[in-house]
N, CA, C and O atoms as a MOPAC input file, in Angstrom:
PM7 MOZYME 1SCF
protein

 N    -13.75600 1     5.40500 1   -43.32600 1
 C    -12.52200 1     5.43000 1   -42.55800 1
 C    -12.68500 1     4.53400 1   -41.32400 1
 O    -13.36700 1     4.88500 1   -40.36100 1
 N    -12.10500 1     3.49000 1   -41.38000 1
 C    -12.17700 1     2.35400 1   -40.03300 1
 C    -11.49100 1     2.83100 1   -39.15600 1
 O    -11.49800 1     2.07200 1   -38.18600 1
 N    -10.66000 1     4.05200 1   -38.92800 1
 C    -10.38600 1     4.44300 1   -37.57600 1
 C    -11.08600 1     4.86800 1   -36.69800 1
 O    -10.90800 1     4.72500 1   -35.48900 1
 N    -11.89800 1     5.39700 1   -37.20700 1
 C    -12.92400 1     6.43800 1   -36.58200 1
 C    -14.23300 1     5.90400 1   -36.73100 1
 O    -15.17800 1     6.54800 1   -37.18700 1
 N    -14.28800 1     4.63100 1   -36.31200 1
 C    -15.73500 1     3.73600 1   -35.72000 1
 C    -14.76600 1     2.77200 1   -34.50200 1
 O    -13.75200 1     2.07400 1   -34.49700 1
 N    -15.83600 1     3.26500 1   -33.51600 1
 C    -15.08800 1     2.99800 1   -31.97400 1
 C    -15.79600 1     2.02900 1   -31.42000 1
 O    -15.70300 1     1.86600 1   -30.20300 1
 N    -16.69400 1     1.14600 1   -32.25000 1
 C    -16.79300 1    -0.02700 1   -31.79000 1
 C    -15.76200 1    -0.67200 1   -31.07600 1
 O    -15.74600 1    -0.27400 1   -29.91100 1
 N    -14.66700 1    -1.73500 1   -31.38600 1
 C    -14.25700 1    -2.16500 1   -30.91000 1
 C    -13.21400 1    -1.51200 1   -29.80200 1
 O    -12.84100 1    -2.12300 1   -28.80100 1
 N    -12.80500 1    -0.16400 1   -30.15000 1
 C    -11.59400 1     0.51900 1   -28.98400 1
 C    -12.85700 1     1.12700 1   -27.74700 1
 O    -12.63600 1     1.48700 1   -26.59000 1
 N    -14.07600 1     1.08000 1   -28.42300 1
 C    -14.47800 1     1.91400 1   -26.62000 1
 C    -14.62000 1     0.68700 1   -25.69400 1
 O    -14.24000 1     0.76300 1   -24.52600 1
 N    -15.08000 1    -0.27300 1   -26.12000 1
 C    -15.17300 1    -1.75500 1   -25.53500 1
 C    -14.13800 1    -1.86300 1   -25.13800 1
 O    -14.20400 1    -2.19900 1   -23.95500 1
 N    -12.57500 1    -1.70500 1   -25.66800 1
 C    -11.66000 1    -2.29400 1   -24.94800 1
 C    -11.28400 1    -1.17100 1   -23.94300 1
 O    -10.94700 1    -1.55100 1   -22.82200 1
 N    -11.30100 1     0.45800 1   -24.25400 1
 C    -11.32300 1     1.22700 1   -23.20500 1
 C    -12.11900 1     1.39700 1   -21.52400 1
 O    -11.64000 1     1.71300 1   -20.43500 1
 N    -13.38500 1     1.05900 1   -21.91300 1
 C    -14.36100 1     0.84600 1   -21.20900 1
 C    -13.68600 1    -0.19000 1   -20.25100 1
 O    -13.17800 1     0.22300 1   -19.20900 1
 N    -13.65500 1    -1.93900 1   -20.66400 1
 C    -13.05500 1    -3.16500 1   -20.03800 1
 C    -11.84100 1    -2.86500 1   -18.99400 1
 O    -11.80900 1    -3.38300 1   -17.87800 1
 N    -10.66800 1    -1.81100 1   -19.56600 1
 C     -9.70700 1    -1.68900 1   -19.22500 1
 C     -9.48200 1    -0.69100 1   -18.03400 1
 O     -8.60100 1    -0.74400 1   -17.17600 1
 N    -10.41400 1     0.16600 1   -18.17100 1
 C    -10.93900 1     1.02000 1   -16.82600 1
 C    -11.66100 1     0.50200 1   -16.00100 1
 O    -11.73500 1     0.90900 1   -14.84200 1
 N    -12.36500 1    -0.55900 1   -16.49500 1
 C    -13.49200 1    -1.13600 1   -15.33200 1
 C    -12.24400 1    -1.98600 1   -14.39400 1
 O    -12.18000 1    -2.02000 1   -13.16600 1
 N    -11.28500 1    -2.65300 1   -15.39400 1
 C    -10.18700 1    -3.16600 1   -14.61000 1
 C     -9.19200 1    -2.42600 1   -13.34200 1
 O     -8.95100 1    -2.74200 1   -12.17700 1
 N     -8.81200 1    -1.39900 1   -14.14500 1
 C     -7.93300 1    -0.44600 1   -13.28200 1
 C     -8.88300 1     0.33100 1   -12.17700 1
 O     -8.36900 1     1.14200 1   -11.40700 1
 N    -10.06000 1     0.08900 1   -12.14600 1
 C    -10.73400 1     1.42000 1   -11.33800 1
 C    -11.59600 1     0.36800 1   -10.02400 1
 O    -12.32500 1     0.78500 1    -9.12400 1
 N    -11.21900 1    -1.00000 1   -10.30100 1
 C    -12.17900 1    -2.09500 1    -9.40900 1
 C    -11.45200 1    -3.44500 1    -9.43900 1
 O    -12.17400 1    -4.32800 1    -8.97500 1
 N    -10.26400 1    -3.87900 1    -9.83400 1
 C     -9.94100 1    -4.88900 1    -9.25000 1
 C     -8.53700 1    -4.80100 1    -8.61200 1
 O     -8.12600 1    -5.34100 1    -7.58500 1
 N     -7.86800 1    -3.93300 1    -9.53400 1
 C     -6.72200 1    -3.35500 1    -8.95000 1
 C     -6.63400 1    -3.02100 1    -8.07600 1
 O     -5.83700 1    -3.64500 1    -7.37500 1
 N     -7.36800 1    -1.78800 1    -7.41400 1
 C     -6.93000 1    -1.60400 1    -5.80500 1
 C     -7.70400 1    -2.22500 1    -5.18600 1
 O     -7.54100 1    -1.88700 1    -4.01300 1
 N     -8.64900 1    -3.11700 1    -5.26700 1
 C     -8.81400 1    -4.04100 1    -4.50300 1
 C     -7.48700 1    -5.18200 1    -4.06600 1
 O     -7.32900 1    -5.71800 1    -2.96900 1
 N     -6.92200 1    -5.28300 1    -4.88500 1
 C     -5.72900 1    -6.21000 1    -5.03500 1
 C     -4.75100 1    -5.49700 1    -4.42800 1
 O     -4.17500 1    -6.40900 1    -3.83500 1
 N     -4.13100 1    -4.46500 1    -4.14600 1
 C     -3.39700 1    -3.83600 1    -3.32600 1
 C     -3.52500 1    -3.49000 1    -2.42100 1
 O     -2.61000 1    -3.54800 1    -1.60000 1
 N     -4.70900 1    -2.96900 1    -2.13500 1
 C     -5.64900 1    -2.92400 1    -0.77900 1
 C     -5.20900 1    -3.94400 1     0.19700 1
 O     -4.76100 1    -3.66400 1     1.30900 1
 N     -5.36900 1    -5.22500 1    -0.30200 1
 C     -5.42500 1    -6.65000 1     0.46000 1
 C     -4.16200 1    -6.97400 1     1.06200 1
 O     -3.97800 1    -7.70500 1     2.03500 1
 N     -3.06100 1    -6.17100 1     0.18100 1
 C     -1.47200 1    -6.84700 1     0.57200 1
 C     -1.32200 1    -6.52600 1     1.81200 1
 O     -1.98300 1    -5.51400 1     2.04300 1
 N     -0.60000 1    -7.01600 1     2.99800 1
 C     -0.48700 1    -6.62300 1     3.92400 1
 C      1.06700 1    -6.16300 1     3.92500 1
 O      1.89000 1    -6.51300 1     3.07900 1
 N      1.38900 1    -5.07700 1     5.34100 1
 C      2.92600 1    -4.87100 1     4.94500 1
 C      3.77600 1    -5.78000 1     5.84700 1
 O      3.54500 1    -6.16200 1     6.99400 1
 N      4.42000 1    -5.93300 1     5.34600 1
 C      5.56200 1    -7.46900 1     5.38800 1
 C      6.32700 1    -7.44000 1     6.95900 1
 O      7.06000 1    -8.34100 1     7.36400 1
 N      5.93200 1    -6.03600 1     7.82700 1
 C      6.75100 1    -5.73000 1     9.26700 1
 C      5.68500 1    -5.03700 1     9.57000 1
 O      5.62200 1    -3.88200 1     9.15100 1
 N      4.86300 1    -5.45100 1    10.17700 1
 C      3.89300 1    -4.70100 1    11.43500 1
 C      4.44400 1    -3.67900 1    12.62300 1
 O      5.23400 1    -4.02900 1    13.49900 1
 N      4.05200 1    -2.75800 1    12.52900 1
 C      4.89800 1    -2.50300 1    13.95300 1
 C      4.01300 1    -2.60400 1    15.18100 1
 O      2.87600 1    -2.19200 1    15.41200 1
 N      4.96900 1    -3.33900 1    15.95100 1
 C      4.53800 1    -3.85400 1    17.43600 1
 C      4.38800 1    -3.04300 1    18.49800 1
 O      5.26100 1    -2.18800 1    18.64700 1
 N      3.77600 1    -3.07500 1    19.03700 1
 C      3.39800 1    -2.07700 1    20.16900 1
 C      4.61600 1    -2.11100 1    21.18200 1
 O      4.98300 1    -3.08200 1    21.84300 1
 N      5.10500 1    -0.97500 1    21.16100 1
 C      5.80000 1    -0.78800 1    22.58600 1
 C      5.81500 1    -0.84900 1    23.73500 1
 O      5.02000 1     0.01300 1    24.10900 1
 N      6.25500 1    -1.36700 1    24.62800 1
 C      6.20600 1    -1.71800 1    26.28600 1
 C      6.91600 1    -0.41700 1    27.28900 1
 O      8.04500 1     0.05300 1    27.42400 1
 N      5.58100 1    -0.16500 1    27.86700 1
 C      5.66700 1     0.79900 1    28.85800 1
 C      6.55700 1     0.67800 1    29.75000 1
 O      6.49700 1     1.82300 1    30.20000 1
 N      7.41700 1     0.12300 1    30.41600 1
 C      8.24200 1     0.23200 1    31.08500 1
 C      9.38900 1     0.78100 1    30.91400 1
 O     10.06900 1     0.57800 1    29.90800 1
 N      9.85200 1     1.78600 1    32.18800 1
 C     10.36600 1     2.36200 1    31.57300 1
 C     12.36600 1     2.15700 1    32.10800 1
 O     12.59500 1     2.32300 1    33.30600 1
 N     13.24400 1     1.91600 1    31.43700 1
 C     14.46100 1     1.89400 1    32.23100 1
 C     15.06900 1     3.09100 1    33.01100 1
 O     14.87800 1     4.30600 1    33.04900 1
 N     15.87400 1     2.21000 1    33.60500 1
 C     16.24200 1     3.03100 1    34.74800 1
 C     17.48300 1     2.95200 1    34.24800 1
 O     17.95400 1     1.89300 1    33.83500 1
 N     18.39300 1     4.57500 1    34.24500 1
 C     19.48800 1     4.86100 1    33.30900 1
 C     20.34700 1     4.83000 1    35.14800 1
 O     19.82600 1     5.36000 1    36.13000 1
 N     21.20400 1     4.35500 1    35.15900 1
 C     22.11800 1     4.19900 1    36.60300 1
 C     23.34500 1     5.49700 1    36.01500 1
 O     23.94600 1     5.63200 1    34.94900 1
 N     23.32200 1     6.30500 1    37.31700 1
 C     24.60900 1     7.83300 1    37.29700 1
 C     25.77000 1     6.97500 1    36.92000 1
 O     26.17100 1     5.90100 1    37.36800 1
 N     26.13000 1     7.63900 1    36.11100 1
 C     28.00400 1     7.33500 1    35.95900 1
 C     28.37500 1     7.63400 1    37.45200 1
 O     27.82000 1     8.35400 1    38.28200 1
 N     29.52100 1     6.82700 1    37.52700 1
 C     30.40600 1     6.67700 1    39.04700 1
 C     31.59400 1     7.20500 1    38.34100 1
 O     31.83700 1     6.60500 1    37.29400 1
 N     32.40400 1     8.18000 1    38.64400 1
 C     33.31000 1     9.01200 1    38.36900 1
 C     34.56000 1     8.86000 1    38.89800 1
 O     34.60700 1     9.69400 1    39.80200 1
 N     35.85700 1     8.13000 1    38.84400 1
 C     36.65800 1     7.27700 1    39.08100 1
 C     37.80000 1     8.45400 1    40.47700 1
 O     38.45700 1     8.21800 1    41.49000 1
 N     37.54100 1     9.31500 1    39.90100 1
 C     37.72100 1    10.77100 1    40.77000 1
 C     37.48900 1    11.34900 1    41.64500 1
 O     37.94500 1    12.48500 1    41.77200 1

């Protein structure tokens, strides 16, 4: 029965995990995200009282 000699499928199982488990997230790892967020500036505003027409 040639299904059930795993010569050639553990080789390609084996290959295909070594892929997904070591180059892949290396490769996603690397992407950077496309909007950094920038550090905010300490200063702080000054909100001026409503003047009340009254």
């Amino acid at each position: 029965m040639p299904q059930l000699n795993p010569d050639p499928w553990f080789a390609i199982m084996v290959f295909s995990w070594v892929v997904f488990l070591t180059i892949i997230p290396t490769k996603i790892m690397n992407n950077l995200a496309p909007n950094e967020p920038a550090p905010m500036s300490k200063e702080e505003h000054k909100a001026d009282s409503w003047t009340w027409p009254w």
